[in-house]
C-alpha positions as CSV (number, residue, x, y, z in Angstrom):
1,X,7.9,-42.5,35.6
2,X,10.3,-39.6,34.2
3,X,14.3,-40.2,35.0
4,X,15.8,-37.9,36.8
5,X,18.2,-35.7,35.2
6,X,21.7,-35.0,36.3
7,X,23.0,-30.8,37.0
8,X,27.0,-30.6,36.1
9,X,28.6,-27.5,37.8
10,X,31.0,-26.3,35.3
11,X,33.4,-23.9,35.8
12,X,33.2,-20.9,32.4
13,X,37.2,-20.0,33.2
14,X,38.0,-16.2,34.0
15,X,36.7,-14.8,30.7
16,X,38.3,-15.8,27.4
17,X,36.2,-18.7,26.4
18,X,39.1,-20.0,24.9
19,X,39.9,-21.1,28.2
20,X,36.9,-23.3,29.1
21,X,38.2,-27.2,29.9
22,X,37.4,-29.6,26.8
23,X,35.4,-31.4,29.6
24,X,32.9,-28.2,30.2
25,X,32.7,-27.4,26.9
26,X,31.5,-31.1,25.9
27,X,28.9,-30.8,28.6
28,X,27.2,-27.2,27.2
29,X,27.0,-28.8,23.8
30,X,25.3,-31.6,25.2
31,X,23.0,-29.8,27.4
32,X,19.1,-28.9,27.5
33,X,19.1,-26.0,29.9
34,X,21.9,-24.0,30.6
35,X,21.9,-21.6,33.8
36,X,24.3,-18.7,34.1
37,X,25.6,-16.0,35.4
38,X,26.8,-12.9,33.7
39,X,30.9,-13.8,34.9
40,X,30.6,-16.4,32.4
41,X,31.7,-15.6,28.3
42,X,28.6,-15.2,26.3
43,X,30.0,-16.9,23.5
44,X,30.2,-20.1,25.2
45,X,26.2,-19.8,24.9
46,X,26.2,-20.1,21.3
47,X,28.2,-23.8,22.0
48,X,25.0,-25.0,23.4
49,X,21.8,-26.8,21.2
50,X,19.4,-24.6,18.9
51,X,16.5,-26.2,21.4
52,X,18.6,-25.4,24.7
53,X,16.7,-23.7,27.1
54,X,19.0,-20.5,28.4
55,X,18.5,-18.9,31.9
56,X,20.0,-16.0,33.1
57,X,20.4,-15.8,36.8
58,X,22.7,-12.5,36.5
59,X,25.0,-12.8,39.6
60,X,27.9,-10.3,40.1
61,X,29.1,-8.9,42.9
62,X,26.6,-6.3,43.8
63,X,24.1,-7.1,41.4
64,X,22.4,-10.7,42.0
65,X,19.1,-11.1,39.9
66,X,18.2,-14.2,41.6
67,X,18.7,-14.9,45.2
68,X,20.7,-18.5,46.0
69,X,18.2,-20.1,47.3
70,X,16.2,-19.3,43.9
71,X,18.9,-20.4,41.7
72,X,19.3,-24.1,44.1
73,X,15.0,-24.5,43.3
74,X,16.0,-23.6,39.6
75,X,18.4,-26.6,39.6
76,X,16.7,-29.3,41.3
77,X,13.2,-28.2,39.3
78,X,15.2,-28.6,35.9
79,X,16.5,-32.1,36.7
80,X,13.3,-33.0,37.9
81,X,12.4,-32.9,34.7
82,X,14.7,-34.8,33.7
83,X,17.1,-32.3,31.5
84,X,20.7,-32.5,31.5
85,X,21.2,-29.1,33.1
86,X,25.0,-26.8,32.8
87,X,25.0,-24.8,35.7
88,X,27.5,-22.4,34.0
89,X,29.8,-20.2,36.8
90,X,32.6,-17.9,36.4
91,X,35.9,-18.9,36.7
92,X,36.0,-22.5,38.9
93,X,32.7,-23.4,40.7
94,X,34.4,-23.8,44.0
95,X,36.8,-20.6,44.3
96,X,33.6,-18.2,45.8
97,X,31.0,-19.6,43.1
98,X,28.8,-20.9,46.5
99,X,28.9,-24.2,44.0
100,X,29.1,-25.6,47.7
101,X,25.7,-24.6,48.3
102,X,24.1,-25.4,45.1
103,X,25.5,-29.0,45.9
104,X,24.0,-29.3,49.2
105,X,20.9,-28.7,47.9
106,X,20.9,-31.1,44.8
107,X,22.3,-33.9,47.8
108,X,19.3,-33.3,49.6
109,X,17.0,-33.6,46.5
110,X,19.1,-36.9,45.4
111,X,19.8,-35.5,41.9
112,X,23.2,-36.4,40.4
113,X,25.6,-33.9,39.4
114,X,28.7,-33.6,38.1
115,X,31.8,-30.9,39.1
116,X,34.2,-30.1,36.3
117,X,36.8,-27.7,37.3
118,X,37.3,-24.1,35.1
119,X,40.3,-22.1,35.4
120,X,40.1,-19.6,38.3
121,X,41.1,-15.7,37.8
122,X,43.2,-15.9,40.6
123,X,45.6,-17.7,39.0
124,X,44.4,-16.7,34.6
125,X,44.1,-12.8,35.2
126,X,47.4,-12.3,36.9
127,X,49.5,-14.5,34.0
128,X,47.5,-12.1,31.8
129,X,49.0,-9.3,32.6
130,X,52.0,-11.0,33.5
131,X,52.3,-11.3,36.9
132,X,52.9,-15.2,38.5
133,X,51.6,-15.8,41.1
134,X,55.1,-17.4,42.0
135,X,58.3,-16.9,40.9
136,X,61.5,-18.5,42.5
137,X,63.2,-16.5,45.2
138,X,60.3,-13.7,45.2
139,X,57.1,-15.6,45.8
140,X,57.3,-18.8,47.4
141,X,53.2,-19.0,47.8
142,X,50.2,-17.3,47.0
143,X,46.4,-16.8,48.8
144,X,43.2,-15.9,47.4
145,X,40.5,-14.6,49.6
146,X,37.2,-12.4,48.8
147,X,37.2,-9.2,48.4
148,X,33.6,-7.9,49.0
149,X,33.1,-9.8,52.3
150,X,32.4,-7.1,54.9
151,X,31.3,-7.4,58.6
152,X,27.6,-5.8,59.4
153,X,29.5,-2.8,60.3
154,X,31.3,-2.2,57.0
155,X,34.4,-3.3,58.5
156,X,36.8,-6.1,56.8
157,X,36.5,-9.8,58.3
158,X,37.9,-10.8,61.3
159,X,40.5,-13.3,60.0
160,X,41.8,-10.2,57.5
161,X,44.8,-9.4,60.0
162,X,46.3,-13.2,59.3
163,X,45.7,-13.1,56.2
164,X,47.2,-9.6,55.7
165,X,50.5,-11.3,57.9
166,X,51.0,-14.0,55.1
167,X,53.9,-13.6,52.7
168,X,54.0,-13.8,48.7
169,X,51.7,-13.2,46.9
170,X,47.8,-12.1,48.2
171,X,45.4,-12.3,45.3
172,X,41.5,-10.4,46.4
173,X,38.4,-11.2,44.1
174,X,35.9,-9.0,43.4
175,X,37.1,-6.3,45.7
176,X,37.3,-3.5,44.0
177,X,35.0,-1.8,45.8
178,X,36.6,-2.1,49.1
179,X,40.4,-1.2,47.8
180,X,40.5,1.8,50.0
181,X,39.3,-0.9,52.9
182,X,42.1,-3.8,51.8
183,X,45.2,-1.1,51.9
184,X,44.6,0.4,54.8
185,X,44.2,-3.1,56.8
186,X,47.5,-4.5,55.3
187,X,49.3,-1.0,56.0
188,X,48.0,-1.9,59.8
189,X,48.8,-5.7,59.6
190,X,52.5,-4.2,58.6
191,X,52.8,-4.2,54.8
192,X,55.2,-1.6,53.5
193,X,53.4,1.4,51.4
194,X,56.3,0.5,49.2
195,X,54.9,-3.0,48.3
196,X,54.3,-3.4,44.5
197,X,50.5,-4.1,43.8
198,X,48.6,-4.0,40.4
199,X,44.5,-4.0,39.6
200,X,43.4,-5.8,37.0
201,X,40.3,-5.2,35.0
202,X,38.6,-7.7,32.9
203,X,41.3,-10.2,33.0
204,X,42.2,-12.5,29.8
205,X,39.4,-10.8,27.9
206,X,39.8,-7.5,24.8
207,X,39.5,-4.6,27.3
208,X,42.1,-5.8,30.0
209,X,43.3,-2.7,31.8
210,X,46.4,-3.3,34.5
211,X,47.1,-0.2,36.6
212,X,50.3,-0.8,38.4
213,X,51.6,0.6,41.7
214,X,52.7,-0.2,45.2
215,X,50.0,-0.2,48.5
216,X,51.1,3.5,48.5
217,X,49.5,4.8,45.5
218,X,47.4,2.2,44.2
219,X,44.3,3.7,44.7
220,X,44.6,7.0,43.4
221,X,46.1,5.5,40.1
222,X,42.6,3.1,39.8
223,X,40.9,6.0,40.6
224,X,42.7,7.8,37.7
225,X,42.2,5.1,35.5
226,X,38.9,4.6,35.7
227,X,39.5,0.8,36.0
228,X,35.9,-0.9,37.0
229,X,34.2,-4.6,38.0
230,X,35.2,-7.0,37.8
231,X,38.9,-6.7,38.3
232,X,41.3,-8.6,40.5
233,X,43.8,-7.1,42.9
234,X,47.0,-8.6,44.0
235,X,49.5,-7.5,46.2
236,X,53.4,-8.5,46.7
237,X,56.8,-8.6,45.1
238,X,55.2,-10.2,42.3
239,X,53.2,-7.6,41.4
240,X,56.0,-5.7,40.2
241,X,57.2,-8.0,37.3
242,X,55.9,-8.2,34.0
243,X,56.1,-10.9,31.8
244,X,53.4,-10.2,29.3
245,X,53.4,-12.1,26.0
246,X,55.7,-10.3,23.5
247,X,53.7,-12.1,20.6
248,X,51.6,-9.7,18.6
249,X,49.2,-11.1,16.2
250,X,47.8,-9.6,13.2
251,X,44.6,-8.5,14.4
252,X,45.4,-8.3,18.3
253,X,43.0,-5.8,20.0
254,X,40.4,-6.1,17.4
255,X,36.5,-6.7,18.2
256,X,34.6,-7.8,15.3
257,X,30.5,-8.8,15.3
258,X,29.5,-11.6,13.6
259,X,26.5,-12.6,12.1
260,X,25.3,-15.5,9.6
261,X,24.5,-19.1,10.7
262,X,26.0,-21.2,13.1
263,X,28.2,-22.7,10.8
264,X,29.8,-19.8,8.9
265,X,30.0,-17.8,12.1
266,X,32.1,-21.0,13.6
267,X,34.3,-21.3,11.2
268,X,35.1,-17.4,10.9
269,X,35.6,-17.2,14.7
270,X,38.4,-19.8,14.7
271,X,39.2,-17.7,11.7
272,X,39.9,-14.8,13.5
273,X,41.1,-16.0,16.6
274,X,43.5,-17.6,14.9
275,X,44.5,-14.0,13.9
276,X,44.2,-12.5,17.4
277,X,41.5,-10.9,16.7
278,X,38.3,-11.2,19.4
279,X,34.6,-12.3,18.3
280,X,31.4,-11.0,19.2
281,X,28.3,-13.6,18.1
282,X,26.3,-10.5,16.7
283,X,22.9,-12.2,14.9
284,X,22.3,-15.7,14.3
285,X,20.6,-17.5,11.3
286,X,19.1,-20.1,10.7
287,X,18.5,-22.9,8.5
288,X,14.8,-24.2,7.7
289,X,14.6,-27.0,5.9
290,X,12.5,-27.9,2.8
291,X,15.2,-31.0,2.4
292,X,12.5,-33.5,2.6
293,X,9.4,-31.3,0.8
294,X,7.2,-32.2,-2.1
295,X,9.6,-30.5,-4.7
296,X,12.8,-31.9,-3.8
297,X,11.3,-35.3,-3.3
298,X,10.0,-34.9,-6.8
299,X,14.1,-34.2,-7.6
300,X,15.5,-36.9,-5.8
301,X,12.7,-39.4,-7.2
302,X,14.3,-37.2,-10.9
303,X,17.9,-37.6,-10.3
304,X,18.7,-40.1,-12.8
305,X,17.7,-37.6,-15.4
306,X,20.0,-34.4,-14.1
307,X,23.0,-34.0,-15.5
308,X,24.5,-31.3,-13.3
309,X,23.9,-30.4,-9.9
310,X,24.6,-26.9,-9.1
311,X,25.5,-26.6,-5.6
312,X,25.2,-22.0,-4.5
313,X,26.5,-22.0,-0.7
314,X,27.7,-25.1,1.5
315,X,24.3,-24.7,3.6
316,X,23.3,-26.4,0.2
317,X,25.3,-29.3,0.1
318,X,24.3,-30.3,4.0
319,X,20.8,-30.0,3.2
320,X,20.9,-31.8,-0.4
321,X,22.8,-35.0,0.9
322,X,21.2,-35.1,4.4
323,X,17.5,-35.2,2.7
324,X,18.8,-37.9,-0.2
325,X,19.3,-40.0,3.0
326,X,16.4,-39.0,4.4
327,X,13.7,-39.6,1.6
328,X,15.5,-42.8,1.2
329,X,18.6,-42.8,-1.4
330,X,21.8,-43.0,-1.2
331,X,25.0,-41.6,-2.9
332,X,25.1,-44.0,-6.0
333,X,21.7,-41.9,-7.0
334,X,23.9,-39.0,-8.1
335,X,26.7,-41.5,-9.3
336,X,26.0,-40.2,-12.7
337,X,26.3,-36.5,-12.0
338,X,28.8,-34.1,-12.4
339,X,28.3,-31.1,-9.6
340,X,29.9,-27.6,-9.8
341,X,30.4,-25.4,-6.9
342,X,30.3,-21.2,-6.2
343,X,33.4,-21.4,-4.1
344,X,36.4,-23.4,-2.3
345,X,34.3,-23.5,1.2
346,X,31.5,-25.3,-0.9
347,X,33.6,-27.2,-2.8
348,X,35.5,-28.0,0.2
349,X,32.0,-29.6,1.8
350,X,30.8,-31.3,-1.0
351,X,34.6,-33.0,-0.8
352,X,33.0,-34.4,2.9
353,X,30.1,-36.4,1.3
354,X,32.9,-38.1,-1.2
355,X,32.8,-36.1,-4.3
356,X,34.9,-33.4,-6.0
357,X,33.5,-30.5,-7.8
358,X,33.8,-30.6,-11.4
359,X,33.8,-27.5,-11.8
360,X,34.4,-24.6,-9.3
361,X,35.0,-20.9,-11.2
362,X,38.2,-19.0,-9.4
363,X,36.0,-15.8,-8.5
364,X,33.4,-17.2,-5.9
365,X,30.4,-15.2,-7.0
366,X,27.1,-16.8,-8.8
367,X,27.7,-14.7,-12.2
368,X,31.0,-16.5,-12.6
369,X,29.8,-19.7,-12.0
370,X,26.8,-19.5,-14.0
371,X,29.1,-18.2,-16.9
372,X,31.7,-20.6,-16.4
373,X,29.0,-23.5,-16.2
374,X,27.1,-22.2,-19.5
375,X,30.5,-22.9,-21.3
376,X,30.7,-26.2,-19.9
377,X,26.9,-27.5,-20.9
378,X,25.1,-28.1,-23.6
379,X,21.4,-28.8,-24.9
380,X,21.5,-32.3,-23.7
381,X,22.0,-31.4,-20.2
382,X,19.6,-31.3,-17.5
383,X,20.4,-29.2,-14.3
384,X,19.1,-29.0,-11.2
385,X,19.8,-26.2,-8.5
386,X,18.6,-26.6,-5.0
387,X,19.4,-23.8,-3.1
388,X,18.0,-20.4,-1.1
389,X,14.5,-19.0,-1.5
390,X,16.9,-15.6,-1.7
391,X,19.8,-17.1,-4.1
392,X,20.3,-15.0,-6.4
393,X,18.6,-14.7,-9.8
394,X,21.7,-14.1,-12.0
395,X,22.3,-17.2,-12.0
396,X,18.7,-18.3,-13.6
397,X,19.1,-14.9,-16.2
398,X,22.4,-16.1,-18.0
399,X,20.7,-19.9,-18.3
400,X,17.9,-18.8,-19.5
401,X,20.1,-18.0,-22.3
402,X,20.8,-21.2,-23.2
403,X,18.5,-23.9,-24.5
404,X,19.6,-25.6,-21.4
405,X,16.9,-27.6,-19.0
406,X,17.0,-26.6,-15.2
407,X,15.4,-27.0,-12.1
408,X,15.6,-24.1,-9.5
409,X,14.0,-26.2,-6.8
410,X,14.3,-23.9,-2.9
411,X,15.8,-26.4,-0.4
412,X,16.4,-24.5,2.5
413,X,15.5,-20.9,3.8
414,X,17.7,-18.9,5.9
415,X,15.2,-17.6,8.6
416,X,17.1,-14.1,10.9
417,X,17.0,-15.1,14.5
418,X,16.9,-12.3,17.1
419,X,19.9,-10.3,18.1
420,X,22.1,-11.4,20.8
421,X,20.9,-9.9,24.4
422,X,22.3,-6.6,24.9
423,X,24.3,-6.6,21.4
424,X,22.2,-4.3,19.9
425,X,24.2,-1.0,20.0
426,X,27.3,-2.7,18.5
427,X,29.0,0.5,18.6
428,X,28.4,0.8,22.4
429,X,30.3,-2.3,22.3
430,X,33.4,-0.9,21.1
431,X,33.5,-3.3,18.1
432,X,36.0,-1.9,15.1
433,X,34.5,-4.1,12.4
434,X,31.0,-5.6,11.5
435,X,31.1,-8.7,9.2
436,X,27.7,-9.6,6.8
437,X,28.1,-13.3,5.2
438,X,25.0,-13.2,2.7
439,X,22.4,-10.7,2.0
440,X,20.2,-12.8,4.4
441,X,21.8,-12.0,6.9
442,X,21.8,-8.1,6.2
443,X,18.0,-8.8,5.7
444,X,18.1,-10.3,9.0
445,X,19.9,-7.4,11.0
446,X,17.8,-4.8,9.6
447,X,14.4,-7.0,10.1
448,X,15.5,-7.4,13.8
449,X,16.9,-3.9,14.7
450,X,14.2,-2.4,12.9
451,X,14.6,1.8,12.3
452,X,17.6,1.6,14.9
453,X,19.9,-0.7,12.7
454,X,21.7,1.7,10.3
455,X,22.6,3.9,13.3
456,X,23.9,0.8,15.1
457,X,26.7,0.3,12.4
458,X,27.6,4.1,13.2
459,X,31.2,4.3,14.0
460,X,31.8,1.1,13.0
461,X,33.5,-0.4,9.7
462,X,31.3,-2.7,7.7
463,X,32.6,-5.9,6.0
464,X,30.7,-7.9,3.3
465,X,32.2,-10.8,1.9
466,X,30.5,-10.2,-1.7
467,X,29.3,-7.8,-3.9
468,X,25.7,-9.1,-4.0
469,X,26.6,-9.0,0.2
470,X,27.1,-5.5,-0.1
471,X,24.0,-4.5,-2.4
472,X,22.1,-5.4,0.3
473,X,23.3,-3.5,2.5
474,X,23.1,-0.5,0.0
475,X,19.0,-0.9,-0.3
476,X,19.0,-0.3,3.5
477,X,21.0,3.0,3.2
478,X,24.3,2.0,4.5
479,X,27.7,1.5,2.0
480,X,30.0,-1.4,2.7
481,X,33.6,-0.2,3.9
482,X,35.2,-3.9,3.2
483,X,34.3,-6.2,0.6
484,X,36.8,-9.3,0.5
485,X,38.5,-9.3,-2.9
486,X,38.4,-13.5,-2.7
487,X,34.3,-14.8,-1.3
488,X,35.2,-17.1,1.5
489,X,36.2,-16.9,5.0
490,X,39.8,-16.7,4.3
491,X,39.0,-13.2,2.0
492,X,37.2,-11.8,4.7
493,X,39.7,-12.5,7.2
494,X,42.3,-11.2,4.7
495,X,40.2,-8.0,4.3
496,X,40.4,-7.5,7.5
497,X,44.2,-7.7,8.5
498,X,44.9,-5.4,5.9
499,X,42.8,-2.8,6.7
500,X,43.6,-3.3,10.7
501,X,46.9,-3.4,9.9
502,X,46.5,-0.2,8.0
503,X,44.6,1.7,10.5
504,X,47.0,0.7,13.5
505,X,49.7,2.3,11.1
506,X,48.2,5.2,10.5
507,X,47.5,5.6,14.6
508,X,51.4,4.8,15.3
509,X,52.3,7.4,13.0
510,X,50.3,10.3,14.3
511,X,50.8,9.2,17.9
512,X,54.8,9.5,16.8
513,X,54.3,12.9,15.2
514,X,51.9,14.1,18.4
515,X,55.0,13.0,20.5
516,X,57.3,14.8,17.7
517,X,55.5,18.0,18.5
């Protein structure tokens, strides 16, 4: 008989997926179906498993894909098959998520769950844009109540005039809709027109918008604005202070799409966020593995005969030392070797499985380390380079022109995934910079985006983080703008802040001269 699984209710946080709980984000990466709705930060989807199975059940006020009831079937039918399922909800599960519901229903099936708190809007948005939700003297409490809960009649709720009463500060989810509806009852439950009140858009995420006012002119100025769902409305003295963060980093109100593998594209989002800057997961790659295939058996069974081991990309090293284990050997098989390395990041990985790079050339691209190497080697050396099916073949061309033995034996492939649902017109996504890893991956975006790829990049810059990066993209018709000067993470990063920093420069000024005139 099949265990039953167990369904943990975790709460996404109010946007930023940098403020997900430690707790939630250990459950998604440890989960094998994930539920969600679309108030929940689509990167955290790429934190799950490759074999996760995702479902979207697209709630947002006014636009429900799947009916409750639906999604509480959904639930108990994935535990029943015994999955660990993340029922993944904006914001916390029990500040109007109906996680209330979904737990009555699990009850009544008898399948475990689990509730881990996320951080509500009510409370994230507002310090956003700088508003407490309390402040000594001003705001001695604060209340959160729906926004788009109407009576059959189109009216507000009955218990709205007490609430309206209440002092400090009155905090209305997903009401935009019904602003005109939520002034006019606190005018008649006695709240001055003068009373400060703000609307916030997208809260803790890029495109926050805060249009400030008082009960008096708040909704012509959202109107004016153009501010849209979802947004958060709050009303009192509160309102009217502003203690936004006066740090600016680097790359603060940047948007850059991402593509490569999993592992690149993690480590160039903490990258960038480090920076300010915020990440959209673009295209994902993939790694298939020949790690354990006739011809690198045949290497590893050879190993005691090599020399050098020539390590192109830090996919490489994963894949090499994960197969030795796997086809039976450990590290005193390459005890013997020396190993040299395109780059710090590969060097820096090799460094994990207990062995420095002997040599590792200081411009990380393959025609420096294959020139550096053929300085370093001589006839009595025998190399082996297990790498890419795509890895480049300058490397092979300048060994060739030695009397050098090597082995070019393909490891691993990197296979283009699809791209991300409803990233395909990056530019509709207001991104300012595209970033390419590996000429895989601009293989990849033009395989999956098809004729519509080179006008997807219109409008926005492209950066490559190497020349052969950049040829790629060439044979498809489209130039690079950025290529980092230094081939890592760091150089693309680098590339980046310059040229933002540059651009945001160049916007001050004419903005200053506009204002001149």
């Amino acid at each position: 008989m099949k265990e039953t699984g167990v369904v943990y209710l975790v709460g996404a946080g109010p946007g930023d997926p940098g403020l997900i709980t430690e707790k939630g984000l250990s459950r998604l990466k440890h989960c094998d179906a994930v539920v969600y709705d679309s108030l929940a930060s689509d990167r955290l989807l790429w934190e799950v498993p490759a074999d996760c199975e995702k479902i979207y059940v697209g709630k947002r006020a006014g636009s429900h894909s799947m009916k409750q009831e639906e999604i509480n079937r959904l639930l108990v039918e994935l535990a029943g098959k015994g999955y660990s399922v993340v029922r993944l909800k904006g914001g916390d599960p029990f500040v109007f998520g109906r996680g209330g519901e979904e737990i009555l229903a699990l009850q009544e099936a008898g399948i475990p769950y689990e509730v881990v708190s996320g951080v509500t809007s009510a409370v994230a948005a507002l310090a956003s844009a700088g508003i407490p939700v309390t402040h000594r003297a001003l705001s001695r409490s604060f209340h959160v109540m729906t926004g788009h809960t109407l009576s059959g009649d189109g009216t507000l709720p009955s218990d709205f005039n007490a609430f309206a009463r209440l002092s400090g500060t009155l905090v209305f989810l997903m009401g935009l809709g019904n602003l005109s509806l939520i002034v006019k009852g606190l005018r008649k439950e006695g709240k001055s027109g003068e009373t400060p009140a703000a609307v916030i858009e997208s809260g803790t995420l890029p495109g926050q918008r805060i249009v400030r006012g008082t009960l008096a002119d708040i909704k012509e100025k959202v109107l004016e604005s153009g501010i849209k769902s979802p947004a958060v409305i709050v009303v009192g003295e509160a309102a009217a202070l502003d203690f936004s963060s006066t740090r600016k980093a680097p790359l603060e109100g940047c948007r850059i799409g991402m593509t490569g593998t999993p592992s690149f594209t993690g480590k160039l989002h903490k990258e960038l966020t480090l920076l300010g800057a915020a990440t959209e997961y673009l295209l994902s790659l993939s790694v298939k593995s020949y790690k354990t295939g006739d011809r690198m058996r045949e290497a590893y069974k050879n190993l005691s005969g090599y020399t050098w081991i020539v390590f192109t990309s830090a996919n490489a090293v994963r894949e090499f030392f994960s197969g030795l284990m796997e086809c039976g050997y450990d590290s005193r098989a390459v005890g013997h070797v020396k190993f040299a390395s395109v780059g710090n990041g590969t060097a820096r990985e090799l460094l994990r499985y207990g062995f420095r790079a002997d040599y590792t050339p200081e411009t990380y691209q393959v025609r420096d380390l294959a020139v550096g190497l053929k300085k370093l080697i001589s006839g009595k050396d025998r190399i082996l380079i297990p790498r890419s099916s795509r890895g480049s073949r300058e490397l092979n061309q300048i060994l060739e022109e030695t009397d050098v033995f090597f082995d070019d034996v393909v490891l691993y492939d990197v296979v283009s995934g699809s791209l991300d649902s409803g990233k395909e017109n990056v530019a509709a996504k207001d991104l300012d910079y595209v970033t390419f890893a590996s000429a895989s991956g601009v293989e990849g975006f033009f395989e999956a985006g098809g004729r519509q790829a080179k006008e997807w990049l219109d409008g926005v810059k492209v950066v490559c983080i190497g020349d052969i990066t950049a040829e790629a993209l060439i044979k498809h018709g489209r130039k690079a703008d950025l290529v980092a000067e230094v081939y890592s993470i760091p150089g693309v990063a680098e590339a980046i802040c310059r040229d933002w920093q540059s651009s945001t420069m160049d916007k001050s000024m004419k903005g200053k001269i506009q204002n001149e005139v």
